[in-house]
C-alpha positions in Angstrom: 0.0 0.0 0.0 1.7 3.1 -1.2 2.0 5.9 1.9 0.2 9.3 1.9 3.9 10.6 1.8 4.7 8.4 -1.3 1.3 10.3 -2.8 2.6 13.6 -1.9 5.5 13.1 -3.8 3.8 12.4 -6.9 1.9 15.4 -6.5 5.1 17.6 -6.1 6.7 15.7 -9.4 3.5 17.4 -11.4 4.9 19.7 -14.4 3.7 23.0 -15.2 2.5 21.5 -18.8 0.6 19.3 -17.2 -1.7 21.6 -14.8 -1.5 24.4 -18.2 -2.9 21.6 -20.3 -5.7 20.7 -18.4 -6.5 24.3 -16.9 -6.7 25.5 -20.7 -8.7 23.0 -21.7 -11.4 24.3 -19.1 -10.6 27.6 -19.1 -10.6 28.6 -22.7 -14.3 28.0 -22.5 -16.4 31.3 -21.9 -18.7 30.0 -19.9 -20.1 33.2 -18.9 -23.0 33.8 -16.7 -24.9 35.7 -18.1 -25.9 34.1 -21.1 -24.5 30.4 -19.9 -25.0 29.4 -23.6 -21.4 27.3 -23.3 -22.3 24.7 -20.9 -22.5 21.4 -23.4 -19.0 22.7 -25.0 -17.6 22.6 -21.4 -19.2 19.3 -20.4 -18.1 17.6 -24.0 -14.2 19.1 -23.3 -14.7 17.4 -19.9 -16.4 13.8 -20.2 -13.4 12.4 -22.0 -11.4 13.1 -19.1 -13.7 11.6 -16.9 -14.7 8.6 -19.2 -10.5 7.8 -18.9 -10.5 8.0 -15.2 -13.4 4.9 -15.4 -16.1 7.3 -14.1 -19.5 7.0 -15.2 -20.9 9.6 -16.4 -24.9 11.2 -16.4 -26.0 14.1 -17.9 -29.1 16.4 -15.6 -30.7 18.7 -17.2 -32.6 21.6 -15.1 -36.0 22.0 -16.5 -37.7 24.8 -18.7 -40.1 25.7 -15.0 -36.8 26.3 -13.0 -35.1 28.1 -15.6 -37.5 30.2 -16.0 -37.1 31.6 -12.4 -34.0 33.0 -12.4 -34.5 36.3 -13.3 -31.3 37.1 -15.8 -31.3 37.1 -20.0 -29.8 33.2 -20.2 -29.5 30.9 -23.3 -28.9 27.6 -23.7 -29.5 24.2 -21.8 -28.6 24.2 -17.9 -26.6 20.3 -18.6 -25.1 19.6 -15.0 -22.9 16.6 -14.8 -22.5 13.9 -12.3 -19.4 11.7 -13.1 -19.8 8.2 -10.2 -17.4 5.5 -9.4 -18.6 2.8 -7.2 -15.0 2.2 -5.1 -17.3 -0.7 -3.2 -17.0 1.7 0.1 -19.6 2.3 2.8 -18.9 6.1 2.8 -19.9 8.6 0.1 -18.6 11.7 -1.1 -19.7 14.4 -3.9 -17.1 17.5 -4.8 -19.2 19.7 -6.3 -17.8 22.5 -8.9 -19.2 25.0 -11.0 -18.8 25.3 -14.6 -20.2 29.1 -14.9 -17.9 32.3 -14.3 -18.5 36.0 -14.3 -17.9 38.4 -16.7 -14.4 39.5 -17.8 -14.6 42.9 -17.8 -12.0 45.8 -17.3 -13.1 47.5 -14.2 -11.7 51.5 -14.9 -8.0 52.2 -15.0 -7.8 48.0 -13.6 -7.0 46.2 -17.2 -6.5 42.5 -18.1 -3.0 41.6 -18.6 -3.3 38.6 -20.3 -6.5 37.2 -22.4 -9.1 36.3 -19.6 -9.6 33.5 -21.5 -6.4 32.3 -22.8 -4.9 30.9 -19.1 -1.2 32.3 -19.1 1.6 31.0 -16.9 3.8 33.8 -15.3 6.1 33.7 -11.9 4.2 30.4 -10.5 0.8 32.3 -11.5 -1.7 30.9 -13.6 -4.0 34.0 -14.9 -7.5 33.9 -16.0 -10.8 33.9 -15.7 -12.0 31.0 -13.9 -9.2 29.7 -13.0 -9.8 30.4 -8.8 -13.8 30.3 -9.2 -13.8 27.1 -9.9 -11.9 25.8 -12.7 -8.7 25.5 -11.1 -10.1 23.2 -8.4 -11.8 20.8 -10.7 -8.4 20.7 -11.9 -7.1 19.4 -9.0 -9.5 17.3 -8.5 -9.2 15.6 -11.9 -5.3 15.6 -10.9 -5.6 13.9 -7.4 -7.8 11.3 -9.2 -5.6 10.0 -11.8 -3.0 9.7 -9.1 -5.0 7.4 -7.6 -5.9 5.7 -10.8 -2.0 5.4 -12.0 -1.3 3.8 -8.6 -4.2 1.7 -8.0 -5.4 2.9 -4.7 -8.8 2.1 -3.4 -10.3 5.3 -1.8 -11.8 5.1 1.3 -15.1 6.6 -0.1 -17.0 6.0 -3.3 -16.9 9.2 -5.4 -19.5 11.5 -6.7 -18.1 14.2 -8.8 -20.8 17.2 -9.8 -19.8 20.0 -12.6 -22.8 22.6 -11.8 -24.5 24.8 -13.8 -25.4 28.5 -12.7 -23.2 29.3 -9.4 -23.1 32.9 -10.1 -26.5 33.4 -10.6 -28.5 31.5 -7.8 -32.2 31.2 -7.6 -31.8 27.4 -9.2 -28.4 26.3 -9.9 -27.4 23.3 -10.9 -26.5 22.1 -7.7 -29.6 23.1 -6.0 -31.5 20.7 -8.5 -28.8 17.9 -8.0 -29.4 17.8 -4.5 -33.1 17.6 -5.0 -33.0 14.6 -7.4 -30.7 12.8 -4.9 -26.8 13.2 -6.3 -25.9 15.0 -3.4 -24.4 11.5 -1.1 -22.3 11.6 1.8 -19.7 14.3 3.0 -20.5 17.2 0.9 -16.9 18.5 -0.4 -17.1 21.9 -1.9 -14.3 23.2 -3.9 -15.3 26.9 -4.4 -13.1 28.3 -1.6 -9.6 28.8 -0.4 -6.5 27.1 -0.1 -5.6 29.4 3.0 -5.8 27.4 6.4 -9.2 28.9 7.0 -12.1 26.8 8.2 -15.3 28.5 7.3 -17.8 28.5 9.7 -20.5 30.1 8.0 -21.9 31.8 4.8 -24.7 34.4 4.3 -27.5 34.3 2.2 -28.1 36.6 -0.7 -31.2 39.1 -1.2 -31.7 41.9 -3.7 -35.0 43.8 -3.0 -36.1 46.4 -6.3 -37.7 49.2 -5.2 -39.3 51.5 -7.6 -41.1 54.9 -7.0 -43.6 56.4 -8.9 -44.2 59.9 -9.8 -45.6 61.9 -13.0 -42.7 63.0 -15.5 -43.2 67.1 -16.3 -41.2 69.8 -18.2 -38.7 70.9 -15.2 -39.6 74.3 -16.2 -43.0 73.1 -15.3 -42.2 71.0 -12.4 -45.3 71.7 -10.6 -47.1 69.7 -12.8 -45.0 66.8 -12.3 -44.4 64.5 -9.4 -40.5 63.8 -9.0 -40.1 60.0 -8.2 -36.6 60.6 -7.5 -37.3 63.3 -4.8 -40.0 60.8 -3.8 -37.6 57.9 -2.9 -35.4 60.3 -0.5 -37.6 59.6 2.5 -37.4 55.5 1.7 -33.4 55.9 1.5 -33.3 57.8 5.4 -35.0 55.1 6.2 -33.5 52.3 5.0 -30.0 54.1 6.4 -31.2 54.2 9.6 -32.2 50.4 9.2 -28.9 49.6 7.7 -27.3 50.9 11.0 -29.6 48.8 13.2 -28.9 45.4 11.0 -25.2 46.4 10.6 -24.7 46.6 14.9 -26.0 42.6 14.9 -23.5 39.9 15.5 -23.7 36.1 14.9 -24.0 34.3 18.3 -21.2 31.7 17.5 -19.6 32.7 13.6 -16.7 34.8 13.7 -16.7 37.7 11.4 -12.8 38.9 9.9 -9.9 39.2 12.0 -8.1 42.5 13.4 -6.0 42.8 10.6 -9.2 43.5 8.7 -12.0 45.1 10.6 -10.7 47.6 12.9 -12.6 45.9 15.6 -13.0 42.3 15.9 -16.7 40.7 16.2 -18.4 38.4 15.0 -19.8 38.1 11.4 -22.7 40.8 11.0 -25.6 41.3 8.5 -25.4 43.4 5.8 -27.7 46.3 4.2 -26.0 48.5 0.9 -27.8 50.6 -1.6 -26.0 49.6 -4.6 -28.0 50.8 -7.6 -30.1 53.9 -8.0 -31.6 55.0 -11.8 -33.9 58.0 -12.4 -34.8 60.6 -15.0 -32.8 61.0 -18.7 -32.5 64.7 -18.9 -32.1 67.5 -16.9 -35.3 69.3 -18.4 -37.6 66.4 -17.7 -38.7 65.4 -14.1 -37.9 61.8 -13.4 -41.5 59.9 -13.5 -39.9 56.5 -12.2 -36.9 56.3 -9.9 -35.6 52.7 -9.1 -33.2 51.5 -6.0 -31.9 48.5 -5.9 -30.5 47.5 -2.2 -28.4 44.1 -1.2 -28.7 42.0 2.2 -26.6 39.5 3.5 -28.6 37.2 6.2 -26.6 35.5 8.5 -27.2 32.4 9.7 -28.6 33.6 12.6 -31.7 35.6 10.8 -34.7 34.6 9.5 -35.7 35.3 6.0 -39.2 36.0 6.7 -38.2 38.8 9.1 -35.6 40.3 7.3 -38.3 40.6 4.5 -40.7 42.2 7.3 -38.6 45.0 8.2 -36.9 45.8 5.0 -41.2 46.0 4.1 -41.7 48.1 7.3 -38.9 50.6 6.5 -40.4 51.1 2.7 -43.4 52.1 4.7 -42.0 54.3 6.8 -40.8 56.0 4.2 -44.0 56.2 2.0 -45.6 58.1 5.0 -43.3 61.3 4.0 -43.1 60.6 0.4 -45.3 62.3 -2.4 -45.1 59.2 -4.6 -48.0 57.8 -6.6 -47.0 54.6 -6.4 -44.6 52.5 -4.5 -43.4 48.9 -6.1 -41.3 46.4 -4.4 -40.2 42.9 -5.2 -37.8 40.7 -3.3 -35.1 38.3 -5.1 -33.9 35.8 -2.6 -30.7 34.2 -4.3 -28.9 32.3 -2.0 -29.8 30.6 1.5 -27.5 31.6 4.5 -25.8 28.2 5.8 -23.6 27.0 8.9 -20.8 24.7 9.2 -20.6 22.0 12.7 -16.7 22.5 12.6 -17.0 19.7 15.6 -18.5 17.5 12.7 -16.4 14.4 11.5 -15.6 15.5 7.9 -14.8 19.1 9.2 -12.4 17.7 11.9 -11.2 15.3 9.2 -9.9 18.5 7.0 -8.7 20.0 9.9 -6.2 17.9 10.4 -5.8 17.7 7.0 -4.8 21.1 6.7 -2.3 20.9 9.9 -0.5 18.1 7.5 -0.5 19.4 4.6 0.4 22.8 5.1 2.5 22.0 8.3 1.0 23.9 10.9 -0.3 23.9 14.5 -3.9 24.1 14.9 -3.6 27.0 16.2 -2.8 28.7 13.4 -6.2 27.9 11.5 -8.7 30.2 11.2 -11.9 29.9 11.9 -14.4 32.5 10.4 -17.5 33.1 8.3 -17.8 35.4 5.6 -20.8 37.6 3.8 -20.3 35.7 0.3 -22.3 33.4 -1.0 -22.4 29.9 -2.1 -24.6 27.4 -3.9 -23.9 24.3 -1.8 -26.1 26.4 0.8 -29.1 25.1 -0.9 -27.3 21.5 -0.8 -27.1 22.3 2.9 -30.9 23.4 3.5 -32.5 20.4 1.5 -30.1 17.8 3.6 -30.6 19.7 6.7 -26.6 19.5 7.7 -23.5 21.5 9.2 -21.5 18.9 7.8 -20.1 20.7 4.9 -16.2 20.8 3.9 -15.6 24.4 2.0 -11.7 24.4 0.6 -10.2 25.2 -2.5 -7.5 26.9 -4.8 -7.8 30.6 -4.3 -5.5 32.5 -2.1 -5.7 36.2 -0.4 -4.3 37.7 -3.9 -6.7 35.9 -6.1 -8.8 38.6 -7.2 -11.7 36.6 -7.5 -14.4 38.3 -10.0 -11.5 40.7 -10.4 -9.4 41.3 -13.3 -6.2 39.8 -13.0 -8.0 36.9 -11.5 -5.3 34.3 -10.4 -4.1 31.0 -8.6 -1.0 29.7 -7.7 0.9 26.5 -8.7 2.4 26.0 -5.4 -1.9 26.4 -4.4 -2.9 24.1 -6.6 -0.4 21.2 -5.2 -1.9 21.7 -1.7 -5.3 21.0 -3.1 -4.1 18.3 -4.3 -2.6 16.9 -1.5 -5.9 17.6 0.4 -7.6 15.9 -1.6 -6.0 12.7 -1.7 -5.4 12.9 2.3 -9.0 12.8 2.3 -9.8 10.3 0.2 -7.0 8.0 0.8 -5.9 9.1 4.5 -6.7 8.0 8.1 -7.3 11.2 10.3 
């Protein structure tokens, strides 16, 4: 029986062609959400590979229904896939990874320096998009797996590996509906995270609430003809400030927020409440008839949706109270589910110690924290009703994730690797 260490080395004897190959391979497919319309190139680039590893492989495909209820201008079939190998183990486990990515775009004087699509190799970097959220990780995963192929190993867990449609979008994505059909088995293994020694403790949920003012557009010459919509959504903004100061002094019970180095006074993770989008009016001579506000919330574990909703509703009517508007519209987009992690659970202790190996450190230098971002495995984590949910992966603290520039390291990617197969092949 060859030793974890004996795996380690193989992983450290991995070229630079090697990882470039298959990281291009993934990479150099715009699967951009939105549209999405590149998901059955990105599942045909990646079957072969599977199909040599002696995986078998099943195509889902997220009905026209749920499609339709995420809210965003999408094309194309939402193909998830679930590649299986039956190791005859007791113990389950499904990695899930998303296909989708954001948009490359230049953000202002911040350009690309390489093709955000073309992954480029430069002083241990691997830049592009995708390659941190989450293609590099598949990559790994793919990597740890022929290692065990090439040497023969039994796993200690039969695998599940499911490529997801429709992470950066939310509402239904692909692993979301995989869970509901019964492919979610076992220890739930996400790979959409860090490589840092971080255990994540917790995750809020996402909500977007549209809120849209009506008024009666005039000549602004003639403004007392007109109703200004945008002058009538000033009360509903004082009070959704002073709300966003009451949600923003909450703390999680249990969830640690950032550390000092960060926050400038440590607590524990908080709820969040930003106005982030505000439209009105076209021309300075024309009073606005229709002003629309869109504001974010993160919901912490710790919160209910339904009472969030209530007093985001309650503020809104405050604000009506002192506002000329005709008209007051609301709707609410709920994205993403909040979730917790039980790091006292087996499979979290498992990669605890995992990550003391690995990256050679005392426990004491973990980090345990939760963060306001949001994933998609927190649906797999409502619908099986568990804490017991790994969160690791390739990114680092320089990533740039849904930046430009966006980035992994080599030296990253062998970690994973070596996580990976300490889970799947190691006794902690």
């Amino acid at each position: 029986m060859i030793s974890l260490e004996n795996l380690f080395e193989e992983v450290d004897k991995i070229d630079k062609q090697t990882i470039m190959s298959l990281i291009t391979t993934l990479c150099s497919i715009d699967t951009t959400v939105p549209p999405g319309n590149s998901y059955r190139e990105y599942i045909d680039a990646i079957c072969p590979i599977f199909e040599e590893l002696g995986y078998t492989l099943e195509e889902v495909i997220l009905p026209n229904n749920l499609i339709n209820q995420i809210p965003y201008n999408i094309e194309g079939s939402r193909i998830n896939l679930v590649a299986t190998k039956d190791f005859g183990q007791k113990q389950e486990v499904s990695f899930f990874g998303h296909m989708d990515v954001v948009p490359a775009v230049d953000q202002g004087d911040d350009k690309w320096k390489f093709p955000p699509f073309k992954p480029t190799l430069k002083g241990g970097k691997i830049f592009g998009r995708g390659v941190g959220d989450n293609k590099g990780a598949m990559v790994c995963l793919i990597l740890a797996l022929r290692i065990i192929k090439d040497f023969n190993i039994v796993p200690n867990y039969n695998i599940n590996v499911l490529s997801c449609t429709d992470e950066e979008l939310g509402f239904y994505p692909g692993a979301r509906y995989l869970a509901e059909k019964g492919y979610a088995k076992g220890a739930i293994f996400c790979m959409d995270f860090s490589v840092d020694p971080i255990l994540l403790m917790g995750s809020a949920g996402n909500l977007d609430v549209e809120i849209e003012t009506i008024g009666r557009s005039s000549h602004s010459g003639l403004s007392f003809m007109g109703v200004n919509a945008l002058e009538a959504m000033v009360p509903i903004l004082v009070e959704l400030l002073k709300l966003k100061k009451n949600v923003e002094s909450r703390q999680s019970k249990d969830i640690p927020g950032f550390p000092d180095s960060i926050v400038a006074q440590k607590k524990n993770l908080t709820p969040l409440l930003n106005l982030d989008v505000i439209k009105a009016g076209q021309k300075s001579n024309i009073i606005p008839g229709i002003c629309h506000l869109i504001i974010n919330r993160r919901i912490i574990p710790d919160e209910k949706y339904e009472d969030v909703k209530k007093e985001i509703l309650d503020a809104i009517e405050r604000g009506k109270e002192k506002s000329n508007a005709l008209d007051v519209k609301v709707r609410f987009d709920y994205s993403y589910p909040s979730f917790k992690v039980d790091i006292n659970s087996p499979d979290v202790q498992k990669i605890k110690n995992i990550i003391i190996k690995v990256h050679n450190i005392p426990e004491n230098k973990i980090r345990k924290q939760g963060m306001a971002i949001t994933f998609d495995v927190g649906f797999v984590a409502q619908l099986l009703n568990t804490q017991n949910i790994i969160i690791r992966g390739v990114t680092y603290g320089g990533s740039n994730t849904h930046g430009v520039n966006e980035n992994i390291r080599i030296k990253d990617m062998k970690k994973f690797i070596k996580e990976i197969l300490a889970f799947l092949c190691g006794d902690f």
